[in-house]
Residue, then its C-alpha position, 0 to 999 in steps of 0.5 A: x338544658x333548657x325547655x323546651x327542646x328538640x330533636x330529629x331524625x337525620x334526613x329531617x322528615x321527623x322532628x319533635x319538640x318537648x315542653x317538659x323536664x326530663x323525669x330521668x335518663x339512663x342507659x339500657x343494655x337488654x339485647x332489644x335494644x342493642x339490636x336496635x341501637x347497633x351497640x353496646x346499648x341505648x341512651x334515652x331520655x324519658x318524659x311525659x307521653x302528653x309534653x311531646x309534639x312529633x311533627x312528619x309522616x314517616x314514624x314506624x312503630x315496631x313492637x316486640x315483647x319485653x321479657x316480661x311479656x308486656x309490649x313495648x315499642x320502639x320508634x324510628x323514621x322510615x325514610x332514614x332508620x333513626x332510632x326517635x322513640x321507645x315506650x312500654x304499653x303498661x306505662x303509656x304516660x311515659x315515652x323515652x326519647x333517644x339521647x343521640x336524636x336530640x338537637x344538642x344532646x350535650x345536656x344528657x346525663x344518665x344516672x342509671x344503667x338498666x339490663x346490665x345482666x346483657x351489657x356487652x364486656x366491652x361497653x365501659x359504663x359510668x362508675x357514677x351511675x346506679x346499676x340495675x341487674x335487670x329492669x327498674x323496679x317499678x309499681x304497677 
């Protein structure tokens, strides 16, 4: 991987690039974002909110409450429908970048697996990656 990088949706009207290294990347299985993914789960990349430049008008937001109670979001290109970006309110310093929305998203290695408690009998996951029953424990 080599910074920066970049990324888009698939009909182009959104593109982005990042200055930074990534702070980690893993794989979500929560329902949420199954649903959003259209699978057994969502890959992301997560960076500093600040080293991310969005470039179009047709970013939609959609937010929903995490099952703690906490907003999170998730965005995606009205015209196309691709999945870019996820975040939570609590943590607005962070932002996730979705794996597949990457230019060359062949550098994506994830080292976790989150919400495994929802993954799907049929996702095959990693043996190599750190699996979390439910969210990351994270400090306030």
């Amino acid at each position: 991987m080599n910074v920066p990088y970049s990324g888009r949706c698939a009909c182009g009207a959104i593109t982005y690039q990042c200055e930074a290294t990534p702070i980690g990347m893993g794989n979500c299985h929560c329902r949420d974002c199954q649903r959003s993914s259209g699978t057994s789960h969502t890959s992301v990349v997560v960076v500093p909110s600040a080293s991310l430049t969005i470039e179009g008008t047709n970013l939609q937001r959609y937010e929903s409450a995490a099952d703690s109670g906490t907003p999170v979001y998730r965005s995606f290109c009205s015209q196309c429908g691709s999945p870019l970006f996820a975040g939570n309110t609590k943590f607005p310093e962070f932002i996730s970048i979705k794996a597949a929305s990457l230019d060359d998203p062949s550098w994506f290695q994830p080292a976790i697996d989150i919400w495994i408690s929802s993954a799907q009998p049929w996702c095959l996951m990693s043996p190599e990656t750190e699996k979390f029953e439910r969210d990351l424990p994270m400090s306030p």
